[in-house]
ZAPAPA-901671 format. One record per residue (C-alpha): x, y, z; residue in one letter; residue number from 0. Coordinates in steps of 0.2 Angstrom, whole numbers, always signed. Example, Ala and Ser with C-alpha at 12.3 -4.5 7.8 and 13.67 -1.06 7.14 Angstrom:
{node {+62 -22 +39} 'a' 0};
{node {+68 -5 +36} 's' 1};
//
This chain:
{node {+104 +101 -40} 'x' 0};
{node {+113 +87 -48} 'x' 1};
{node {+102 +77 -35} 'x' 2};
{node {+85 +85 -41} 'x' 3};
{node {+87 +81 -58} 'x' 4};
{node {+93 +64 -55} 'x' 5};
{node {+76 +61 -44} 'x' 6};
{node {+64 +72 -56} 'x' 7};
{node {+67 +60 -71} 'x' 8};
{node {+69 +45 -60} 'x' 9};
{node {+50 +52 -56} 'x' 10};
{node {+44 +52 -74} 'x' 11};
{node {+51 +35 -81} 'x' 12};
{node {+40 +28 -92} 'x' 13};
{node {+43 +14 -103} 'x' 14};
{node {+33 +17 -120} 'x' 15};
{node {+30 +4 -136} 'x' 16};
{node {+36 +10 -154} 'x' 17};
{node {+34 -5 -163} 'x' 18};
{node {+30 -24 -160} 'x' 19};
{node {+42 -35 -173} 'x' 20};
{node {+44 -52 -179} 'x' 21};
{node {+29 -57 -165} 'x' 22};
{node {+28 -75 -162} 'x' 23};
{node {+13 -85 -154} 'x' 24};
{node {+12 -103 -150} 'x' 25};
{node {-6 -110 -146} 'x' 26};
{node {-9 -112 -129} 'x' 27};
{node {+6 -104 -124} 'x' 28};
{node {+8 -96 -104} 'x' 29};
{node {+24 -83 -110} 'x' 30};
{node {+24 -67 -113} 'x' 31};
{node {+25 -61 -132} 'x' 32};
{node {+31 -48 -141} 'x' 33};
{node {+51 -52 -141} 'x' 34};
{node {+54 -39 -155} 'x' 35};
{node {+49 -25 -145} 'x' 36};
{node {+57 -10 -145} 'x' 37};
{node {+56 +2 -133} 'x' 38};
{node {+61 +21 -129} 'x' 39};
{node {+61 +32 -113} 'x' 40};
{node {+50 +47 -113} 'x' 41};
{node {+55 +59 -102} 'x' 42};
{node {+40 +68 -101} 'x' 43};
{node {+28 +74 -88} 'x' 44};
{node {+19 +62 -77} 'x' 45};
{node {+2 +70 -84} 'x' 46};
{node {+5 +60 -101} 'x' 47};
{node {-1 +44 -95} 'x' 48};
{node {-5 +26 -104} 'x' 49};
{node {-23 +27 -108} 'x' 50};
{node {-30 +11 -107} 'x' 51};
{node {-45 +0 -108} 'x' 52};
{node {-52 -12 -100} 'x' 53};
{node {-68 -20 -106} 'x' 54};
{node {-79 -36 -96} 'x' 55};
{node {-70 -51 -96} 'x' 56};
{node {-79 -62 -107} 'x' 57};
{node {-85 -83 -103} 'x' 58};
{node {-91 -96 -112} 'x' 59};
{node {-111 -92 -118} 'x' 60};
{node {-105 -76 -110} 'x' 61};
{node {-113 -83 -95} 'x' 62};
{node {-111 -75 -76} 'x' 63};
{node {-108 -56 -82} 'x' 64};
{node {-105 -50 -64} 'x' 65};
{node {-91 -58 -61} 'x' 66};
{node {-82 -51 -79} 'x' 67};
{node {-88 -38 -75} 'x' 68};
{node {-80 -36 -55} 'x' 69};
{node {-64 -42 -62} 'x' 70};
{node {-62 -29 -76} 'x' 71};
{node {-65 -16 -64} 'x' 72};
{node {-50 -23 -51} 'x' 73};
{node {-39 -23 -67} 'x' 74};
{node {-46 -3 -68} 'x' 75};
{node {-41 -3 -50} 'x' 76};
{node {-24 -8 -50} 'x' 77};
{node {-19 +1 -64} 'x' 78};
{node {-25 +16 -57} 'x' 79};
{node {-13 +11 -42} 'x' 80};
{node {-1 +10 -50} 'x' 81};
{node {+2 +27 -56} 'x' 82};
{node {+7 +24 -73} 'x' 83};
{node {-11 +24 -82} 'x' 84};
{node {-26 +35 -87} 'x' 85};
{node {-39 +21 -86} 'x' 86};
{node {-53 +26 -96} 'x' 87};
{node {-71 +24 -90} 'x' 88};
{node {-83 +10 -96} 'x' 89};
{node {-96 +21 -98} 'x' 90};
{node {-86 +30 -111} 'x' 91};
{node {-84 +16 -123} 'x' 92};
{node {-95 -2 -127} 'x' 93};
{node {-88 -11 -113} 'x' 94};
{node {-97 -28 -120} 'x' 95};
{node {-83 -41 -117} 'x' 96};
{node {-71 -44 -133} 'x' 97};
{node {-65 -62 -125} 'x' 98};
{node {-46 -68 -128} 'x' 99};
{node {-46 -65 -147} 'x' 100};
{node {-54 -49 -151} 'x' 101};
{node {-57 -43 -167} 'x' 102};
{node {-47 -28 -178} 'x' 103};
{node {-61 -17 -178} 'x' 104};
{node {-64 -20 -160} 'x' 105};
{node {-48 -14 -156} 'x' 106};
{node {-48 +0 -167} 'x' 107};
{node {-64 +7 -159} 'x' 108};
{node {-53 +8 -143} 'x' 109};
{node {-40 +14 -153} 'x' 110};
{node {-48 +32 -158} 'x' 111};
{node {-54 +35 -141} 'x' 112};
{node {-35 +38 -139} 'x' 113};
{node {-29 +21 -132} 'x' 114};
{node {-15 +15 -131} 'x' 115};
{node {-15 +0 -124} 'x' 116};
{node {-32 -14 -121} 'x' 117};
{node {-31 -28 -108} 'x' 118};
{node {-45 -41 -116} 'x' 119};
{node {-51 -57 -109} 'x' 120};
{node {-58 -71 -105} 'x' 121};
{node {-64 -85 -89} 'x' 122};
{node {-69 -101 -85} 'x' 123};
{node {-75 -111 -72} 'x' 124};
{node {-75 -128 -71} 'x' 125};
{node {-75 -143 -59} 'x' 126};
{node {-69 -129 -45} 'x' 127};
{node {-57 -122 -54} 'x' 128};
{node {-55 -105 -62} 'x' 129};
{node {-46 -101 -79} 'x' 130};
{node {-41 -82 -84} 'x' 131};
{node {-36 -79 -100} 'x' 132};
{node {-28 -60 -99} 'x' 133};
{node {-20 -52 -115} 'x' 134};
{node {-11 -34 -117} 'x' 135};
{node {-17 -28 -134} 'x' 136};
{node {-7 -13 -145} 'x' 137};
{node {-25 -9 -153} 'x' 138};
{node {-19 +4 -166} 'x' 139};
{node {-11 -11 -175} 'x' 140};
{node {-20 -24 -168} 'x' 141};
{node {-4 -34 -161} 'x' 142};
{node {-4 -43 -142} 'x' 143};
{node {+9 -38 -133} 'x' 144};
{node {+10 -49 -118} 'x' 145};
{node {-2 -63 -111} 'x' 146};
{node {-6 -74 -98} 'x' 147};
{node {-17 -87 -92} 'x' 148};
{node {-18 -92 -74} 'x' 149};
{node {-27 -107 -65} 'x' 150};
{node {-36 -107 -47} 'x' 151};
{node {-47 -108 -36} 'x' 152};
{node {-66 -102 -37} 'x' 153};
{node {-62 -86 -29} 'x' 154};
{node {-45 -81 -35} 'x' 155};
{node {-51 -70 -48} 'x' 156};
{node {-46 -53 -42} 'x' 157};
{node {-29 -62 -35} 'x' 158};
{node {-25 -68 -52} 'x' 159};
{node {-29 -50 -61} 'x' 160};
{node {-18 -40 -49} 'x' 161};
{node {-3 -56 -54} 'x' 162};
{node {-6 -49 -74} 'x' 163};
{node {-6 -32 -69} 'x' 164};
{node {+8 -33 -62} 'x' 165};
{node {+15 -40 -76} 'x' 166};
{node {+10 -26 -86} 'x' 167};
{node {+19 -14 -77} 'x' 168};
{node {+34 -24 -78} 'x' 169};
{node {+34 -26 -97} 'x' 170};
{node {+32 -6 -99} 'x' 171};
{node {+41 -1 -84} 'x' 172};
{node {+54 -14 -80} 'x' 173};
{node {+47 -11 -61} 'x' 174};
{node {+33 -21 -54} 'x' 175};
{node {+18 -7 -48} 'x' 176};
{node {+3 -17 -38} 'x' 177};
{node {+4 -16 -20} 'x' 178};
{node {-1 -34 -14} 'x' 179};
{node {-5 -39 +6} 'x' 180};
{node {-16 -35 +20} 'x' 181};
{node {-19 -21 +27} 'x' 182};
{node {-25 -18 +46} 'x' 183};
{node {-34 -1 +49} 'x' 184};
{node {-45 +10 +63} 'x' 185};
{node {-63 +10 +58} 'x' 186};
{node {-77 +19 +68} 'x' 187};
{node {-86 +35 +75} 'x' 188};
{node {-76 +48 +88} 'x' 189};
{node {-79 +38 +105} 'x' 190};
{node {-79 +21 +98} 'x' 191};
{node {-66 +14 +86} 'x' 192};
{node {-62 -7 +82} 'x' 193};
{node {-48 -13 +72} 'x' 194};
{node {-53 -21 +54} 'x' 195};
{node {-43 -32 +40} 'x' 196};
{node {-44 -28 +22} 'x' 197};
{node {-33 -39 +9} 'x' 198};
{node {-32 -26 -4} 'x' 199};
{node {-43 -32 -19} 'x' 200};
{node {-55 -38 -6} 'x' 201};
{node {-69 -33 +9} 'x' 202};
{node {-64 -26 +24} 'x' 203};
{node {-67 -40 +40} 'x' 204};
{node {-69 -33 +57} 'x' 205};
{node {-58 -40 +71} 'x' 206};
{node {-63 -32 +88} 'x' 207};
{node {-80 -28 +93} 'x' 208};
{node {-74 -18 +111} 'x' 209};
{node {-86 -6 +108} 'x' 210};
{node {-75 +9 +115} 'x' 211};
{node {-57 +16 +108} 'x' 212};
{node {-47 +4 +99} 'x' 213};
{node {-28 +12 +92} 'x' 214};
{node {-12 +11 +83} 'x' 215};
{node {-12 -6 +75} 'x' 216};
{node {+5 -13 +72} 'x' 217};
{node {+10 -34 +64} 'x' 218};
{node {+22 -45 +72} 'x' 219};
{node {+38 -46 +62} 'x' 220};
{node {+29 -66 +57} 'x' 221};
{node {+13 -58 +52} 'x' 222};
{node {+3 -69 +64} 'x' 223};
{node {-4 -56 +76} 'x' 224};
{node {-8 -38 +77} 'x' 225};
{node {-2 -29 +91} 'x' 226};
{node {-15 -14 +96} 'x' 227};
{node {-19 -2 +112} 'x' 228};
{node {-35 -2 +118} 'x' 229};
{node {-46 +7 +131} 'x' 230};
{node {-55 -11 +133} 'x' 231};
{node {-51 -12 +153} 'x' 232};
{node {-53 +7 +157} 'x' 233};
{node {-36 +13 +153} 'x' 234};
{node {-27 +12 +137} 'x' 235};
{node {-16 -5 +140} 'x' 236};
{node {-10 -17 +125} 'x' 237};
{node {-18 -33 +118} 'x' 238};
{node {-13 -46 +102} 'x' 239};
{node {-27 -53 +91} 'x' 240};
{node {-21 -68 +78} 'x' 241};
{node {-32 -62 +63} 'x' 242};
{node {-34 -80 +58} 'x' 243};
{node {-44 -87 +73} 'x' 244};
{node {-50 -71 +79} 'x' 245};
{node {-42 -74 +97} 'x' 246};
{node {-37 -60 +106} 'x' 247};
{node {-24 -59 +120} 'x' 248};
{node {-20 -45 +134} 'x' 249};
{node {-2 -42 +137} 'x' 250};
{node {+5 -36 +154} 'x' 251};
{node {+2 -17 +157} 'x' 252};
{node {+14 -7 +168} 'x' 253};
{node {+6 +9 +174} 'x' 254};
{node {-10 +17 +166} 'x' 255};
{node {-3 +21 +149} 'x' 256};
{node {+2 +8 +137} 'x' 257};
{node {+2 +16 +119} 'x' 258};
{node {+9 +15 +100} 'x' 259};
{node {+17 -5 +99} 'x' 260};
{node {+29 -8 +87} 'x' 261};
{node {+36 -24 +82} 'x' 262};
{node {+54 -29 +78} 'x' 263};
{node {+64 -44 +75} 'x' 264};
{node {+65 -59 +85} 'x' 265};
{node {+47 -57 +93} 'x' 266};
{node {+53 -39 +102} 'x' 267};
{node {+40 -26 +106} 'x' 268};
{node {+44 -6 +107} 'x' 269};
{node {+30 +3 +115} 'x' 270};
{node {+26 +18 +126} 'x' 271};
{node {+23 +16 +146} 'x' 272};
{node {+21 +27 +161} 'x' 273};
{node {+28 +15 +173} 'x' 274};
{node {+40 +28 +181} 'x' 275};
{node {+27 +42 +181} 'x' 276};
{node {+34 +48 +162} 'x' 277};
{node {+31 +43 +143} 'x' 278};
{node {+47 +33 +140} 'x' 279};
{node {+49 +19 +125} 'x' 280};
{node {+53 +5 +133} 'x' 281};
{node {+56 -12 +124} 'x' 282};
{node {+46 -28 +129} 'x' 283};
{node {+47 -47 +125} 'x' 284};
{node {+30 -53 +115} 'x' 285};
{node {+19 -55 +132} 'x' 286};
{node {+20 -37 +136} 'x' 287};
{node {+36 -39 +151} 'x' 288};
{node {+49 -27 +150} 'x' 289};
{node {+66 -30 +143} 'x' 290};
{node {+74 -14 +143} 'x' 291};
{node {+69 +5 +144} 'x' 292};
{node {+77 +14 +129} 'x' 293};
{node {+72 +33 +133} 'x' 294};
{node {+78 +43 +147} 'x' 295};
{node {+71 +63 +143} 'x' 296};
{node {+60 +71 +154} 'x' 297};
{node {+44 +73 +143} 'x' 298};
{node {+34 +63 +129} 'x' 299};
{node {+43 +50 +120} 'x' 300};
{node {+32 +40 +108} 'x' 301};
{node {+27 +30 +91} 'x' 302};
{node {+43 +19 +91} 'x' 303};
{node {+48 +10 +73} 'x' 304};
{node {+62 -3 +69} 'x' 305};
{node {+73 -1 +59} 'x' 306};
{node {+73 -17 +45} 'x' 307};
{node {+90 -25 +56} 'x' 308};
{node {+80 -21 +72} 'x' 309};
{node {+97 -13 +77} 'x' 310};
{node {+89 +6 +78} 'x' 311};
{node {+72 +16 +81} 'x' 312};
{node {+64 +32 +73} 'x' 313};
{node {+51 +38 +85} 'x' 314};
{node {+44 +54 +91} 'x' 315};
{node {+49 +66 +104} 'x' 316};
{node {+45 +84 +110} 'x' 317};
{node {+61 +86 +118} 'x' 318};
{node {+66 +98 +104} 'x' 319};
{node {+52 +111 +110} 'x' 320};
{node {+40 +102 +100} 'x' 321};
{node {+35 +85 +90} 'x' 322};
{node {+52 +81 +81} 'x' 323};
{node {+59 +61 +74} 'x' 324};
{node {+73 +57 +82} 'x' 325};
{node {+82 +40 +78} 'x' 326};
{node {+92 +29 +92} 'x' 327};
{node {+102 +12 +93} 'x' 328};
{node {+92 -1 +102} 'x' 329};
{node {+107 -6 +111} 'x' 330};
{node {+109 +11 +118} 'x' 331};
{node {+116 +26 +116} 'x' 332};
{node {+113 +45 +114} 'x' 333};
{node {+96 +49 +103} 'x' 334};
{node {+99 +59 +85} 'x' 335};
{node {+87 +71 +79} 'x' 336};
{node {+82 +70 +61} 'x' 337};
{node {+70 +81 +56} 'x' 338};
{node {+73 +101 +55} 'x' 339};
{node {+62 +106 +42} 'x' 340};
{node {+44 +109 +50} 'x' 341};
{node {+38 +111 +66} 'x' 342};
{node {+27 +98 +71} 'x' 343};
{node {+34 +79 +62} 'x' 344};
{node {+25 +63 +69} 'x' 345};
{node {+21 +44 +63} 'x' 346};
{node {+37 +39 +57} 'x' 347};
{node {+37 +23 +48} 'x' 348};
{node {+52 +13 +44} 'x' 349};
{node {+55 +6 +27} 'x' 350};
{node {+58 -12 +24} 'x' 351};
{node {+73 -9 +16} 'x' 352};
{node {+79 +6 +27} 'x' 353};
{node {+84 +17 +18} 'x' 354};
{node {+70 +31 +20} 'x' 355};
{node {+59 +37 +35} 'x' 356};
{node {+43 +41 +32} 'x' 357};
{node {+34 +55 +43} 'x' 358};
{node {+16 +64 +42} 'x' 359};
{node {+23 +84 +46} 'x' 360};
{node {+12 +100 +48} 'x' 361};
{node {+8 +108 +34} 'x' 362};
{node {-5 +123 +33} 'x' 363};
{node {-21 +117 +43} 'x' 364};
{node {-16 +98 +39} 'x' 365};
{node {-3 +85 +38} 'x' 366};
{node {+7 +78 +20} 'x' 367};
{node {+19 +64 +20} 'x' 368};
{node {+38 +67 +19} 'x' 369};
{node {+51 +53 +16} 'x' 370};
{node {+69 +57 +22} 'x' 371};
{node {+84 +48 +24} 'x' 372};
{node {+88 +39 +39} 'x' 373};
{node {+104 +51 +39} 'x' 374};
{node {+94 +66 +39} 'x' 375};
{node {+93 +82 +28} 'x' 376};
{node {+85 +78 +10} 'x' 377};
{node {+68 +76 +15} 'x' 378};
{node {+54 +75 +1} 'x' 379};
{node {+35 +79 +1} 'x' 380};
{node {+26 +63 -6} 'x' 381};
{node {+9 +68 -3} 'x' 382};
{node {-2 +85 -9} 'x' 383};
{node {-21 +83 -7} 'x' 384};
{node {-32 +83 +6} 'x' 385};
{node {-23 +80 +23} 'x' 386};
{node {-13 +64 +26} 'x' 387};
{node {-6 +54 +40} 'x' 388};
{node {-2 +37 +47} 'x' 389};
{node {+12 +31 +34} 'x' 390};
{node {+14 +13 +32} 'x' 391};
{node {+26 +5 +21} 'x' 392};
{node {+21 -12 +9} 'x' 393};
{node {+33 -25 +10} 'x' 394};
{node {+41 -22 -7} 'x' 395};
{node {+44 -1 +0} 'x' 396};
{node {+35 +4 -18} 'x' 397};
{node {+19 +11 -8} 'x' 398};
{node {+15 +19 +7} 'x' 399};
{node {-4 +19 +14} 'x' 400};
{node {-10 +33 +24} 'x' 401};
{node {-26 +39 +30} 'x' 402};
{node {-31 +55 +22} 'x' 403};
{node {-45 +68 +19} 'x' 404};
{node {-44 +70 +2} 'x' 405};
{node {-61 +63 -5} 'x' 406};
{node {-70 +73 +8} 'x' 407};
{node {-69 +59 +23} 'x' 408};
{node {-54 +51 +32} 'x' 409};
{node {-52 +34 +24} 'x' 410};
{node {-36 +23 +19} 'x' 411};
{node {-27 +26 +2} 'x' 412};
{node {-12 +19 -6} 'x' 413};
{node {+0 +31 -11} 'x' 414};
{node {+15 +26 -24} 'x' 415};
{node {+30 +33 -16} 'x' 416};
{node {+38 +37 -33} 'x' 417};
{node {+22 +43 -44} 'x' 418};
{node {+11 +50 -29} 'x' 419};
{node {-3 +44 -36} 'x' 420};
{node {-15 +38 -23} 'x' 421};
{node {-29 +27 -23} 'x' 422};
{node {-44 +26 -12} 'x' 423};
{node {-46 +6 -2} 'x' 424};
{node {-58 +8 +12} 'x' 425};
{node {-76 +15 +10} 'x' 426};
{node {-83 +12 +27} 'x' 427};
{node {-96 +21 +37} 'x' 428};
{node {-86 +34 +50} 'x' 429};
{node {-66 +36 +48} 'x' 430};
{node {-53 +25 +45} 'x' 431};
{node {-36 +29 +51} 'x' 432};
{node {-21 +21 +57} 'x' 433};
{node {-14 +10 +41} 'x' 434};
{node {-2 -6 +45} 'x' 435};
{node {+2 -14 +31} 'x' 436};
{node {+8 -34 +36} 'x' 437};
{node {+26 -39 +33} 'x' 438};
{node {+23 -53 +20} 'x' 439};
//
């Protein structure tokens, strides 16, 4: 019980702003302000949100209002993701920019729609260089509260908004919230499936163009390829693309089933074979040639994960009677069953600091996402809409994205792990599937 408690108000810590004292400004300045703040804990239910606002960025002559306009709406986007915001919709207020230095009355407009806080701003392009000037605004009493101004290339726009967003949830939260990084995915229609990249804040880029199945993406522990099983040659064998160049490699296949790669350190593979006539995890050097076999159990043994030390793997196994996660050392020894609780558990995903497993577990007529220790016992739902599957974890373990049915189609969302807010990031034609979020 004690337990409970201590997770429910871990849950619901938000950071709010009673008063802004003794605020100092310099001219030109690239700190944040508001070093008299005060703050207090609410303990309250997550439904009590920030509200915020976010109108378009303003530039000089108010010239090129597309692109205000695109990065005000990634700011509505991250803080979406974040969890810790109700952002409030342009259409209900005048979202004609306020700039940098916007007015009291401005602000106060904001201010009796109910919000509570106002990011304003500015850009400015110039010899191939873009300048952001991004404020946080208290606009009941007109006070800024934290701002930044950042300097980079022409298209670094929505890079540099995510950074001040992120710096927002810092100063109200003491935790950055913005999942940042690529993302590989499944795209495609039921017989034909490729592998796509989407940097989150930007457009998805196709990486294969097999034109038949395409599976279970999974990065190098460098980030420089993306291991992936494909049906390419007639049976499902494994192949390496470096998503800079585009070159794709085939890996040596052993039998007619090569499935569910997984990387770990030191350039190791784990993956699924039928070399001896069974589904056995076997583990295999970068080129595909087999180092090791880690499974001996008569029956399916699949969807392998490292462990952050590479000295262990979660994976999946119906030796139980049905699809269980069990966890074993890589350097052998006798497998440990880890989830009781339901009766169908797959997709274990590791977390990069180790100490949870996520899993996608039956639930009614579709999956959720549990996280559990890698112990055991403990295990906690993280998803509740729609049916989700797939975990992935972000590098900094704060998000997980999963493919999931809530908004009618199977797309890819990123879910925060603490809030459970979720946040839709692919909108392609057919489904997208199989999340794998890139180490770094």
């Amino acid at each position: 019980m004690q337990q409970q408690q201590k997770e429910y108000w871990e849950k619901f810590r938000l950071v709010i702003i009673v008063s802004l004292v003794f605020l100092i400004c310099g001219p030109g300045t690239d700190q944040a302000w508001a070093q008299g703040r005060e703050y207090i804990d609410v303990k309250a239910p997550l439904a009590q949100k920030y509200v915020i606002a976010v109108p378009r960025l303003m530039s000089p002559g108010d010239a090129g209002p597309e692109l205000g306009t695109a990065l005000a709406t990634q700011a509505n986007q991250d803080l979406k993701m974040s969890g810790y915001f109700t952002v409030l919709d342009p259409a209900a207020f005048d979202a004609s920019p306020i700039g940098p230095s916007p007015g009291t009355a401005s602000l106060h407009k904001l201010s009796a729609l109910g919000c509570n806080l106002v990011i304003a701003g500015g850009w400015q392009k110039q010899d191939q260089q873009l300048t952001l000037d991004l404020k946080l605004f208290d606009p009941g009493s007109g006070q800024m509260i934290l701002g930044k101004r950042y300097r980079g290339g022409p298209d670094d726009g929505r890079r540099m908004v995510t950074q001040f967003v992120n710096e927002v949830v810092l100063h109200l939260t003491g935790e950055r919230g913005i999942p940042q990084g690529r993302l590989a995915f499944i795209s495609g229609s039921t017989d034909k499936k490729d592998l796509f990249l989407l940097d989150l804040g930007g457009t998805p880029r196709q990486l294969t163009r097999f034109g038949t199945l395409t599976l279970t993406p999974a990065w190098s522990a460098d980030g420089q390829e993306i291991f992936f099983c494909s049906y390419r040659g007639g049976f499902p064998a494994l192949y390496a693309v470096n998503p800079a160049s585009g070159q794709v490699r085939k890996l040596t296949s052993h039998g007619t089933l090569n499935v569910t790669p997984a990387a770990g350190p030191g350039g190791l593979l784990a993956a699924t074979l039928n070399k001896d006539g069974d589904q056995e995890i076997y583990l295999l050097d970068r080129q595909g040639a087999i180092k090791k076999r880690l499974t001996q159990t008569p029956g399916i043994d699949i969807s392998p994960t490292f462990s952050p030390d590479g000295q262990n793997i979660a994976f999946v196994s119906n030796r139980a009677g049905s699809p269980q996660i069990f966890v074993m050392p890589v350097g052998g020894g006798q497998p440990r069953r880890l989830t009781f609780s339901g009766s169908y558990n797959v997709s274990p995903a590791w977390s990069p600091k180790g100490d949870l497993i996520a899993y996608a577990g039956r639930t009614g007529r579709g999956f959720q996402i549990f996280v559990i220790s890698p112990q055991g016992g403990g295990a906690r739902q993280v998803t509740q809409e729609g049916s989700n599957e797939n975990p992935t974890w972000s590098p900094d373990g704060g998000f997980i994205a999963v493919s999931s049915t809530r908004g009618g189609k199977t797309a890819i969302y990123v879910v925060n792990v603490k809030t459970g807010a979720a946040t839709q990031v692919t909108n392609l034609a057919g489904s997208q599937t199989q999340p794998a979020w890139a180490p770094k």
